[in-house]
C-alpha positions as CSV (number, residue, x, y, z in Angstrom):
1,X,0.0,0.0,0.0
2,X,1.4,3.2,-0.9
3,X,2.0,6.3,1.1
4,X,1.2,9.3,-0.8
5,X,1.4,13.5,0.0
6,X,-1.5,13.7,1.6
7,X,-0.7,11.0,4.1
8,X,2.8,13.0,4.2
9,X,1.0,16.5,5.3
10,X,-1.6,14.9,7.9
11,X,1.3,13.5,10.0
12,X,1.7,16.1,13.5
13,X,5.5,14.9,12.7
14,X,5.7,16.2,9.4
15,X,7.4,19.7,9.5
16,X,5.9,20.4,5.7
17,X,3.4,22.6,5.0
18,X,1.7,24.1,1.8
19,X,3.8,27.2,0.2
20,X,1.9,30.5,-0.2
21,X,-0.4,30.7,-2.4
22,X,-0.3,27.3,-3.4
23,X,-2.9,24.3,-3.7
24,X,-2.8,20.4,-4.0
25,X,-2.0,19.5,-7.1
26,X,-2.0,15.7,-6.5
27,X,-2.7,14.9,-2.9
28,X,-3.1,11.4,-4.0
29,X,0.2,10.6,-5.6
30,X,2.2,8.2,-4.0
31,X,5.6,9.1,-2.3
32,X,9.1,7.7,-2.8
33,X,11.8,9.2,-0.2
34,X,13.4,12.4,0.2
35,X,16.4,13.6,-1.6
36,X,17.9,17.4,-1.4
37,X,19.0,19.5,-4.7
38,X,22.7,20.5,-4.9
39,X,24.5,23.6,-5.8
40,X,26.7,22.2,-8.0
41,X,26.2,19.6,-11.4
42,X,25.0,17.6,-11.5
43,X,22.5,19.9,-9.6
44,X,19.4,16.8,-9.5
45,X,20.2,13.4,-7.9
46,X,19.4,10.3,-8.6
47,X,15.5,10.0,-7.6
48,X,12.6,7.2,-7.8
49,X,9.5,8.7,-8.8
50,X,7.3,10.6,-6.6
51,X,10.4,12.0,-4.5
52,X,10.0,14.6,-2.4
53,X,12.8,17.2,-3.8
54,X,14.3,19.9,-1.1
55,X,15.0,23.1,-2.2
56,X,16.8,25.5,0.6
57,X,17.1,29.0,-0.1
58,X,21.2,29.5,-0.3
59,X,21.0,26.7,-3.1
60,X,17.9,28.1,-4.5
61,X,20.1,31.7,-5.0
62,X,22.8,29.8,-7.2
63,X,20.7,27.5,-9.3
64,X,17.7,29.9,-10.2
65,X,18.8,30.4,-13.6
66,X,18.7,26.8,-14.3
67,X,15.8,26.2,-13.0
68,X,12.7,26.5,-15.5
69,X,14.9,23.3,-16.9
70,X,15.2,21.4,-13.8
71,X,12.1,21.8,-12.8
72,X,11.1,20.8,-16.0
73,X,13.0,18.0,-15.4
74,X,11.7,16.8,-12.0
75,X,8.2,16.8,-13.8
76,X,9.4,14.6,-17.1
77,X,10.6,11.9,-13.6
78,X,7.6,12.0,-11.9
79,X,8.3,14.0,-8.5
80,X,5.6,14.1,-5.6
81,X,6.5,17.6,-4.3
82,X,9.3,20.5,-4.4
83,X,10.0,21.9,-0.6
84,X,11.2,25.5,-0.6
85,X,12.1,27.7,2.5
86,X,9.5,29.4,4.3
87,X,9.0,33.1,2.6
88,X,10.6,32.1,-0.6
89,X,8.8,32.4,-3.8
90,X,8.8,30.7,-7.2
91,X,8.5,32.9,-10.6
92,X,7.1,29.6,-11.9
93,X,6.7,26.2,-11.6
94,X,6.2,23.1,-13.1
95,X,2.1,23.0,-13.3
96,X,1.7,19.5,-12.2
97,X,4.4,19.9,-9.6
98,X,3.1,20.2,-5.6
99,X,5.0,23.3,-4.3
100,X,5.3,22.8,0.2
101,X,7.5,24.9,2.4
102,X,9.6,23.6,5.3
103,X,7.8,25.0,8.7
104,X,11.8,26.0,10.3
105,X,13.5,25.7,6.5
106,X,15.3,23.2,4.6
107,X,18.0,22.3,6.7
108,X,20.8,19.5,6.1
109,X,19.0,17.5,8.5
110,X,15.5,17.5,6.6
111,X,16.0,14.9,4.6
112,X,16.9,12.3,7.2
113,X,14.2,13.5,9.4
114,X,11.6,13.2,6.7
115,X,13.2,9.7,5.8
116,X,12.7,8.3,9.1
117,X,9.1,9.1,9.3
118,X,8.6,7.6,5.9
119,X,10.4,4.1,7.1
120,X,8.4,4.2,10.6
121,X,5.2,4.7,8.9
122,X,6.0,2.0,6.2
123,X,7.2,-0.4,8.9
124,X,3.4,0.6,10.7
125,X,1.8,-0.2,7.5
126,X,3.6,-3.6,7.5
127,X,2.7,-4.5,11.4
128,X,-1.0,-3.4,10.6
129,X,-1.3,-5.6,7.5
130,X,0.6,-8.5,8.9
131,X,-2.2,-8.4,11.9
132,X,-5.2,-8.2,9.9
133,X,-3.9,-10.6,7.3
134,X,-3.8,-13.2,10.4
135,X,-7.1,-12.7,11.6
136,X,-8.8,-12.5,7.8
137,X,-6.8,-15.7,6.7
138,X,-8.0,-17.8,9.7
139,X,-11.6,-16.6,9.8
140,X,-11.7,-17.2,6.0
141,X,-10.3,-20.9,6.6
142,X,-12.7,-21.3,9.2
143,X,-15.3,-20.6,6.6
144,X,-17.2,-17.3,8.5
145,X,-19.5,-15.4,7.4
146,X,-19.6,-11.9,5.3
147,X,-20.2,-10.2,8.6
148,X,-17.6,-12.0,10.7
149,X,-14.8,-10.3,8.6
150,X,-16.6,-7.1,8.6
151,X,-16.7,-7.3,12.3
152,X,-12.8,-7.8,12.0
153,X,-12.2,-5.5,9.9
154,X,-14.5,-3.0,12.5
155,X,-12.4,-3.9,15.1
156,X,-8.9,-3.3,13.4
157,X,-10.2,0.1,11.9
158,X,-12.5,1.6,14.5
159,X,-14.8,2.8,11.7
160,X,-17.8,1.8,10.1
161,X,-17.7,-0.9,7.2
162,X,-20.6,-1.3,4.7
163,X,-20.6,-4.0,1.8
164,X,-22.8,-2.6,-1.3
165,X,-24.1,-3.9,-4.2
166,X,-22.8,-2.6,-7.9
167,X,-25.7,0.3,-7.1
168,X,-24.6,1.6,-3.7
169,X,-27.1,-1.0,-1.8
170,X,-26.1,-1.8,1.5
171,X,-26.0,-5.7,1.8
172,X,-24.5,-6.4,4.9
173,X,-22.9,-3.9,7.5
174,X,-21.3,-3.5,10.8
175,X,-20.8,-0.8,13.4
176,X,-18.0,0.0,16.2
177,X,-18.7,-0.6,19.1
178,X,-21.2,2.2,20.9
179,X,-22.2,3.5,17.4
180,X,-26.4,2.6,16.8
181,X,-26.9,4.7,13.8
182,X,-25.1,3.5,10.6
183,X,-24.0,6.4,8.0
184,X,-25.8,6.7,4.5
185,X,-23.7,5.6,1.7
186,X,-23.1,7.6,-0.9
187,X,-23.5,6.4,-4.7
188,X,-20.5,4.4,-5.8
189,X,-17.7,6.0,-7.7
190,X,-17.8,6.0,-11.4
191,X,-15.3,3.3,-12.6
192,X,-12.4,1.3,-9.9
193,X,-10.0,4.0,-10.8
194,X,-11.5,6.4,-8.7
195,X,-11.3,4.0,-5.6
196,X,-9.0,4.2,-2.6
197,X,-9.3,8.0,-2.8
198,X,-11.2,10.0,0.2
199,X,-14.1,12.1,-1.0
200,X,-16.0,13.8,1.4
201,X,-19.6,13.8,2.4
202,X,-20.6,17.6,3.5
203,X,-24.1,16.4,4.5
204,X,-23.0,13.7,7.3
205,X,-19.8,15.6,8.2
206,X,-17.7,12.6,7.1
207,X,-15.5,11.3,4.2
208,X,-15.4,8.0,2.4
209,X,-13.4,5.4,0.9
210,X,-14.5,2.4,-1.6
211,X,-13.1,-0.2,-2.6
212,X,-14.0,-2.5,-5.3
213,X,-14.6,-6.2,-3.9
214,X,-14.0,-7.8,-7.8
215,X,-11.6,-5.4,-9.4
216,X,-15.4,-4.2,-11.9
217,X,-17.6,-2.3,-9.5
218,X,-19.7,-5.2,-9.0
219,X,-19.5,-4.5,-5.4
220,X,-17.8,-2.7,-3.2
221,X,-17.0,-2.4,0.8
222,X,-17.2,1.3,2.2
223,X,-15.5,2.7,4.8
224,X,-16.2,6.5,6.4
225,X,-14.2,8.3,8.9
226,X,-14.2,12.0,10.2
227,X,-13.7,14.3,7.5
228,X,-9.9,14.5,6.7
229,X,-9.0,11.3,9.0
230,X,-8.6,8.6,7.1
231,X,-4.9,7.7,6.1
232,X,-2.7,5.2,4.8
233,X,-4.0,2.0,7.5
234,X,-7.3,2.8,6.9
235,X,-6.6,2.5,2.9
236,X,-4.4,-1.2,3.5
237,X,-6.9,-2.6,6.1
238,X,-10.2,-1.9,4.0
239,X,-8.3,-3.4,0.9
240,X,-7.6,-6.6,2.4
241,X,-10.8,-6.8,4.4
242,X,-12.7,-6.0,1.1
243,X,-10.3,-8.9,-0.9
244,X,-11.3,-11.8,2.3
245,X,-15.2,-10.7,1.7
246,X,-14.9,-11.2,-1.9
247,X,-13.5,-14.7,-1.6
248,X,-15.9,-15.2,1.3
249,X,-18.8,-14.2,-1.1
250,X,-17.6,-16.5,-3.9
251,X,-16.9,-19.4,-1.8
252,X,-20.7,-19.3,-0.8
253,X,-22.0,-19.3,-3.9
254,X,-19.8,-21.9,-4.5
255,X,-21.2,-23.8,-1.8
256,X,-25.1,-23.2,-3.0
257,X,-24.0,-25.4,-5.6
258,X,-24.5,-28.4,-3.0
259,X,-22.1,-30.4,-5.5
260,X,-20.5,-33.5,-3.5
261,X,-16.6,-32.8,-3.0
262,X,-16.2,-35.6,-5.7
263,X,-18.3,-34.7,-8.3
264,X,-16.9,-31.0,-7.7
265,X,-13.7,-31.8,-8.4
266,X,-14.3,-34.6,-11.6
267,X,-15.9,-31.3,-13.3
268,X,-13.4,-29.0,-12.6
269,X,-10.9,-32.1,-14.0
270,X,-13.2,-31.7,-17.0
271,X,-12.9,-27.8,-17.3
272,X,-9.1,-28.8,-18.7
273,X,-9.9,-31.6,-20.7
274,X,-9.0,-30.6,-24.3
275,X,-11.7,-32.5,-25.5
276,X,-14.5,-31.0,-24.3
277,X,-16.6,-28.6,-26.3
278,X,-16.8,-24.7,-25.7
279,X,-20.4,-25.1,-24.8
280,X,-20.0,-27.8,-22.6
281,X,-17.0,-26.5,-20.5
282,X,-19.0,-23.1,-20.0
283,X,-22.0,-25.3,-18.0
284,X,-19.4,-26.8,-16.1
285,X,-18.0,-23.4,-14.9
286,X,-21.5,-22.2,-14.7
287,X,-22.2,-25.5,-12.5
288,X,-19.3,-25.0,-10.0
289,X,-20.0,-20.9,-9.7
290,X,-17.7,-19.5,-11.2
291,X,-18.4,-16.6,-12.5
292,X,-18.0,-14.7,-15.8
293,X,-14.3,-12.5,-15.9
294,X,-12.7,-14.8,-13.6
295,X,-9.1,-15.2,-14.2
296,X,-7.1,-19.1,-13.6
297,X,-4.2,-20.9,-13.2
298,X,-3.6,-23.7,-12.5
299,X,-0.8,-25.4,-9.6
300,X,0.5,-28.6,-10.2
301,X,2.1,-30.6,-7.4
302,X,4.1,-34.5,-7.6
303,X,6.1,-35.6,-4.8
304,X,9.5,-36.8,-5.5
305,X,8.8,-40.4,-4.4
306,X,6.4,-42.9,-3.5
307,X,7.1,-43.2,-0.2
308,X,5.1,-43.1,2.8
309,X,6.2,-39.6,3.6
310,X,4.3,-39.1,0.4
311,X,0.8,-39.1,1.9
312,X,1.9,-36.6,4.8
313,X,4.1,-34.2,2.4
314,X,0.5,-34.0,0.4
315,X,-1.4,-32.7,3.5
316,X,1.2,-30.5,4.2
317,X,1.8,-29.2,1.0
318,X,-2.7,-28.6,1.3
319,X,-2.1,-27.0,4.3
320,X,0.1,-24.4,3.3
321,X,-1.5,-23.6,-0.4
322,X,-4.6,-23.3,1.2
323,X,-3.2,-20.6,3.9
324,X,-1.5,-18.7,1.3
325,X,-4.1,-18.6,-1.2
326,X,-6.6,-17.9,0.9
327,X,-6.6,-13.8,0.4
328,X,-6.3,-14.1,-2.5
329,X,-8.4,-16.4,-4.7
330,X,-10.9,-19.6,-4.3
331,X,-9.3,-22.6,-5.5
332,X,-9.9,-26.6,-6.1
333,X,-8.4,-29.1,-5.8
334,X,-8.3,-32.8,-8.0
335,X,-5.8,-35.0,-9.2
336,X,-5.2,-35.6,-12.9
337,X,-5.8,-39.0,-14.0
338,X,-2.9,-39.2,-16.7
339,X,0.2,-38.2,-14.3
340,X,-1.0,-38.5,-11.1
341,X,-0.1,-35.1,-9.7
342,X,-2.4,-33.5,-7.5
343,X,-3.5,-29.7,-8.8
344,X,-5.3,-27.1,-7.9
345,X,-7.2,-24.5,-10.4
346,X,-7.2,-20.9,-8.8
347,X,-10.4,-18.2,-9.8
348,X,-10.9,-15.1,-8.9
349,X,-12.4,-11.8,-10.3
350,X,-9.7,-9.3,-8.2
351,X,-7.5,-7.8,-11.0
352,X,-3.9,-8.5,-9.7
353,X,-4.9,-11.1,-7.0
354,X,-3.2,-14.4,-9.0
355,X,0.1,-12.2,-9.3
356,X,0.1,-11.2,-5.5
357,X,-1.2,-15.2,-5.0
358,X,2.3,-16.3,-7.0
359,X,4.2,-14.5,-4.3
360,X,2.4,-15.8,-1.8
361,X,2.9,-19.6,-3.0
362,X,6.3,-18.8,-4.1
363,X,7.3,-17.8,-0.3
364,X,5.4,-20.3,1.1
365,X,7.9,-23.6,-0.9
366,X,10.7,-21.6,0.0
367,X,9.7,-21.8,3.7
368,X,8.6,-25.6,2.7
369,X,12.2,-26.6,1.2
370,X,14.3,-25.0,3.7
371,X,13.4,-27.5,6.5
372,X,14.8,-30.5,4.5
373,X,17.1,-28.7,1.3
374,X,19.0,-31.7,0.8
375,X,16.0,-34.3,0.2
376,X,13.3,-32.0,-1.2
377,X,9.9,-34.2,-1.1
378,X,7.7,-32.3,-4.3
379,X,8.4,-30.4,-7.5
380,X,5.3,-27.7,-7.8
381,X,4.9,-26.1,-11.0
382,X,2.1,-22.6,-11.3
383,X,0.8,-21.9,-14.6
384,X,0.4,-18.1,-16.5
385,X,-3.2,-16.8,-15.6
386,X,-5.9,-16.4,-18.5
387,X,-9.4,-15.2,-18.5
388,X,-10.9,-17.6,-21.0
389,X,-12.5,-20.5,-20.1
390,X,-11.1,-21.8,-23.5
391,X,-8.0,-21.5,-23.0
392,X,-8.0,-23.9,-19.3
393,X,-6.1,-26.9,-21.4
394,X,-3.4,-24.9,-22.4
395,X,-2.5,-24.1,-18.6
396,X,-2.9,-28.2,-17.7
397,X,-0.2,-28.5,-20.8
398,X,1.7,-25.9,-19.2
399,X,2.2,-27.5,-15.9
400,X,2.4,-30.8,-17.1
401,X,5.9,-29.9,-19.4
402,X,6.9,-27.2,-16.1
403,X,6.8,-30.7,-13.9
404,X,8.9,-32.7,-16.8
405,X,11.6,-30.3,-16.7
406,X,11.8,-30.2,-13.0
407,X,11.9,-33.7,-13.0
408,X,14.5,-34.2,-15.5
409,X,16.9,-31.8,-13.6
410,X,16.7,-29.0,-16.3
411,X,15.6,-26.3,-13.7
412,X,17.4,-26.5,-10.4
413,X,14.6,-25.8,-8.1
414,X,11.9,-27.5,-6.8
415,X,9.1,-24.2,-7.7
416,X,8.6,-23.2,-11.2
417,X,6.3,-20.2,-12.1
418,X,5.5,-19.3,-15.6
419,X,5.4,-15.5,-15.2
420,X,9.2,-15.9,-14.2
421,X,11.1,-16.5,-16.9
422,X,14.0,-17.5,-14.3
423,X,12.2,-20.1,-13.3
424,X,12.5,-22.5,-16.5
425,X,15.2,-20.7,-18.5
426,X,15.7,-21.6,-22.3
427,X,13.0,-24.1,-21.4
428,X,10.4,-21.7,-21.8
429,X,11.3,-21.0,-25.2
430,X,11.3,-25.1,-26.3
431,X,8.0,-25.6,-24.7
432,X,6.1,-24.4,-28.0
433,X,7.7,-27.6,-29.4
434,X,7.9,-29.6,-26.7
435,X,6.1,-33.1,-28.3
436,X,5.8,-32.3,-32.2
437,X,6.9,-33.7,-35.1
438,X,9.4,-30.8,-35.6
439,X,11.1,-31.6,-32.3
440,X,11.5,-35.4,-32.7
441,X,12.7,-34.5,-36.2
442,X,15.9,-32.3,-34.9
443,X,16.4,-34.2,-31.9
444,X,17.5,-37.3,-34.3
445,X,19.0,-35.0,-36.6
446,X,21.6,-33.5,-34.0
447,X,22.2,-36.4,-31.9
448,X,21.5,-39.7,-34.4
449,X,21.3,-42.6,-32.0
450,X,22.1,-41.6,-28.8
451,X,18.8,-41.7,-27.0
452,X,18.2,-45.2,-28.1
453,X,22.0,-46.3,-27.5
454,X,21.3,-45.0,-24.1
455,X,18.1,-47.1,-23.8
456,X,20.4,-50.3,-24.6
457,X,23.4,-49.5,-22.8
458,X,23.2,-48.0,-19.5
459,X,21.9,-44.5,-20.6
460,X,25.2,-42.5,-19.7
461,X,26.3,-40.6,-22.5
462,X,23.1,-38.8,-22.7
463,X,23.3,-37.4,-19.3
464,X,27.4,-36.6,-20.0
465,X,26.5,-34.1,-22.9
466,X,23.6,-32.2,-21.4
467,X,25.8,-32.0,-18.4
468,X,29.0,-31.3,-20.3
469,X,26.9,-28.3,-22.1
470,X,24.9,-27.4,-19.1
471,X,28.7,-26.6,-17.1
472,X,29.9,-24.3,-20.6
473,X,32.3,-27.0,-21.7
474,X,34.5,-26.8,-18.9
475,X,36.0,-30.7,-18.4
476,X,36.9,-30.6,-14.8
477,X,33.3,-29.2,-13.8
478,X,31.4,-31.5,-15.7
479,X,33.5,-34.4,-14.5
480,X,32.9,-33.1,-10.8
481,X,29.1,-33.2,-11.4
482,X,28.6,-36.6,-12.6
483,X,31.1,-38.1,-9.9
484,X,33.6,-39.5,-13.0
485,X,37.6,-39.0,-13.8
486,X,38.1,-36.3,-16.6
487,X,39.9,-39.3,-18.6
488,X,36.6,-41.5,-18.6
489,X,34.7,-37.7,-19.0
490,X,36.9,-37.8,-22.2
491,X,36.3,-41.0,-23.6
492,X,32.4,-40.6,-23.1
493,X,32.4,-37.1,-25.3
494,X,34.3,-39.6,-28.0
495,X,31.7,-42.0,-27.6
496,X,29.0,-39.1,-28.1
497,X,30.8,-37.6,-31.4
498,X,31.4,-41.4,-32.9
499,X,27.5,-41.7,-32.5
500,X,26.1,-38.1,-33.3
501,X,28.7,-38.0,-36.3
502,X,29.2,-34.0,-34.7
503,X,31.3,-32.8,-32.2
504,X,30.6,-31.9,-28.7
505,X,34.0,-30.0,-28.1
506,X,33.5,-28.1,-31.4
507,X,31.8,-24.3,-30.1
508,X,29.7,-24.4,-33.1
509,X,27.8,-27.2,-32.5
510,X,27.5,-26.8,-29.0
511,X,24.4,-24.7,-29.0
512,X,22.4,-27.1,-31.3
513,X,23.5,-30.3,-29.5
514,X,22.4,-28.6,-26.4
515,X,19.0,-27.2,-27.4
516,X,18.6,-31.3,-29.3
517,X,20.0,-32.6,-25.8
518,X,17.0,-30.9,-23.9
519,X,14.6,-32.1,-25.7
520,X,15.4,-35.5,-25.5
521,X,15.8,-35.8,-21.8
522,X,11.8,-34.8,-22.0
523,X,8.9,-37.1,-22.1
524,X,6.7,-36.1,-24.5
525,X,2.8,-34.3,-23.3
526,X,0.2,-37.3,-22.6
527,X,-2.7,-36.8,-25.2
């Protein structure tokens, strides 16, 4: 959540206030840090966007004939605000540039001062969401009620909350404690991107903010607070409240289905099968509630053996998708009949909720894979998001090659998401082929009859070239990473050219060989 100027100004801390003559350009633009203007070229520092620039008087003598161009210049980056001494003036400025005066001048010690009030606030912020994220997260796993979270939310915030329908409809409510009568709303805003920004209600004395509960105005949550008093917390905890009541509202229509957990999750099996028809696969969505502009993707999870820590490395595994997912989208769960692997297809209508949910998950394995690093127990694999129903197959294709490169070793990790392209490096880029005709055709044209001499004979030489390749052609790594003398290193790579009729120790054909290497270490996509 981000701080912005007006936040900045309503702190008793702050020692800014507006210059004469001056107005609020963009009270609502968010705020980087602090960072003073020198005397000397070059005369602006290096600054994020929406930086507070400080301007004291002495420096403001010796620059002023460069200035129309600097501050011409602080507008093309994006600057929050320009702080002058008190009593100085401006012949111009930028016109979408805030102009604020320092209440006892810009002194050397102003920009740390103003630096550590941004930090404790942020760190606030932090503490606040951490605590209401707890509470929403287990009330939401708990499955309550609509009005359970609003109560939450009441007590976090102090303030009234009021969930309305797309019209400004009050649905459900809830009130602090020692308040009876509950404020009119006013009519929603016109379109989400005037959300999250105080307006003010001259009737009632009070000012608003709403926040869209599926990202289209199909609902929103309301929150009013005396006029002028609601800052950044109240703007982070009414988000995440409003994101727990949206899931809480789709999960119930979910459940007014009154499908068996079974039959739930065979259709939502079906949702990815390729085979089913447009028509069909809408009634299936329309069957399970989802509803229409819901974005997916779809998590993909194997454990690395058949053990019997295999059964309690599943639960776990449950456990902790469904705590991190939680805020952000509904989800469920089946396994897929061809591989086995046990996945879970995410939906939600909250633009930006699948990205923040990849974070989530991603932070969530890490945690999982530290306790044991040396015997990881699963390979997870999360798919791109899409918005068509149509397009649901692609994403159980996606995960199902994501999981074959983890398994074969090509990614060294035991998480792979597809909106990282770290994750599966040049394997991204082979996945368009990954099973065709095209592929099969190169693969025997760079490497002959390798794969199947490997299937007769032990199947060593293929893993020596990818790893020979993989380490950049350097002998004594490779050797080191299959455990083998360089000399018998040596005499496999002779084995390898004999048999490909082309040369792994010759640069140019390294790249091809590698690329042909890849691809044949991967089983091709089940129909």
């Amino acid at each position: 959540m981000n701080i912005t100027l007006r936040d900045l100004l309503r702190w008793s801390e702050t020692p800014l206030t507006m210059a004469r003559e001056a107005i609020l350009i963009h009270p609502d633009r968010p705020i980087s840090w602090p960072v003073t203007m020198r005397a000397t070229p070059p005369i602006l520092p290096q600054m994020e966007p929406g930086a507070i620039v400080l301007l004291a008087g002495t420096i403001l003598a010796e620059v002023r004939p460069y200035l129309p161009g600097a501050l011409h210049e602080l507008r093309r980056r994006g600057v929050g605000a320009l702080v002058i001494d008190p009593g100085e003036s401006l012949e111009f400025v930028a016109d979408d540039l805030d102009l604020l005066a320092a209440r006892g001048g810009v002194t050397p010690d102003l920009e740390l001062l103003l630096t550590r009030l941004i930090n404790e606030r942020r760190s606030r912020l932090y503490r606040r969401g951490t605590e209401i994220d707890r509470a929403l997260t287990e009330a939401t796993l708990l499955g309550r009620s609509v009005v359970d979270l609003l109560r939450i939310g009441v007590t976090q915030l102090g303030r009234p909350l009021l969930l309305l329908d797309e019209r400004g409809r009050v649905q459900e409510s809830a009130l602090p404690s020692g308040q009876a009568t509950l404020p009119r709303p006013p009519a929603p805003p016109q379109g989400v991107d005037q959300a999250l920004v105080p307006f003010p209600d001259p009737i009632q004395g009070i000012e608003w903010l709403m926040v869209p509960l599926d990202g289209t105005a199909q609902g929103w949550l309301a929150l009013s607070g005396p006029r002028g008093g609601l800052d950044e917390v109240d703007r982070l905890l009414v988000t995440r409240v409003a994101a727990a009541c949206a899931l809480a509202l789709a999960q119930t229509r979910r459940e007014s289905s009154r499908l068996a957990p079974a039959r739930r999750a065979a259709l939502v099996a079906d949702l990815l099968d390729s085979r089913l028809a447009a028509e069909e696969r809408i009634n299936r969505a329309e069957l399970l509630g989802m509803e229409s502009g819901a974005r997916f993707a779809l998590l993909a999870l194997q454990p690395q053996s058949n053990n019997s820590n295999a059964s309690r490395v599943v639960a776990n595994a449950r456990q902790m998708i469904a705590a991190r997912a939680a805020p952000y989208a509904e989800f469920d769960g089946f396994v897929a009949e061809s591989t086995g692997a046990i996945c879970f297809l995410f939906h939600t209508n909250r633009t930006g909720n699948l990205g923040r949910l990849a974070q989530a998950l991603r932070i969530g394995f890490a945690q999982v894979a530290a306790k044991d690093a040396d015997n990881p127990d699963f390979w997870a694999v999360l798919s791109e998001s899409v918005a068509d129903l149509e397009q649901l197959p692609g994403l159980a294709r996606q995960v199902g090659y994501g999981l074959a490169v983890l398994r074969s070793g090509g990614a060294d990790r035991t998480f792979a998401d597809w909106s990282t392209l770290d994750d599966l490096g040049p394997y991204t880029l082979l996945y368009p082929v990954w099973g065709t005709p095209a592929a099969a055709t190169y693969v025997a044209e760079m490497l002959g009859d390798l794969p199947e001499h490997d299937l007769r004979y032990g199947g060593e030489l293929l893993p020596t070239l990818l790893t020979y390749l993989r380490q950049g052609g350097a002998a004594g790594a490779a050797a080191a990473a299959l455990a083998i003398h360089r000399n018998t290193l040596t005499y496999r790579l002779r084995r390898i050219e004999e048999i490909c009729q082309r040369s792994p120790l010759e640069p140019t054909q390294q790249l091809a060989m590698h690329l042909a290497a890849i691809l044949a270490t991967l089983p091709f996509p089940e129909d």
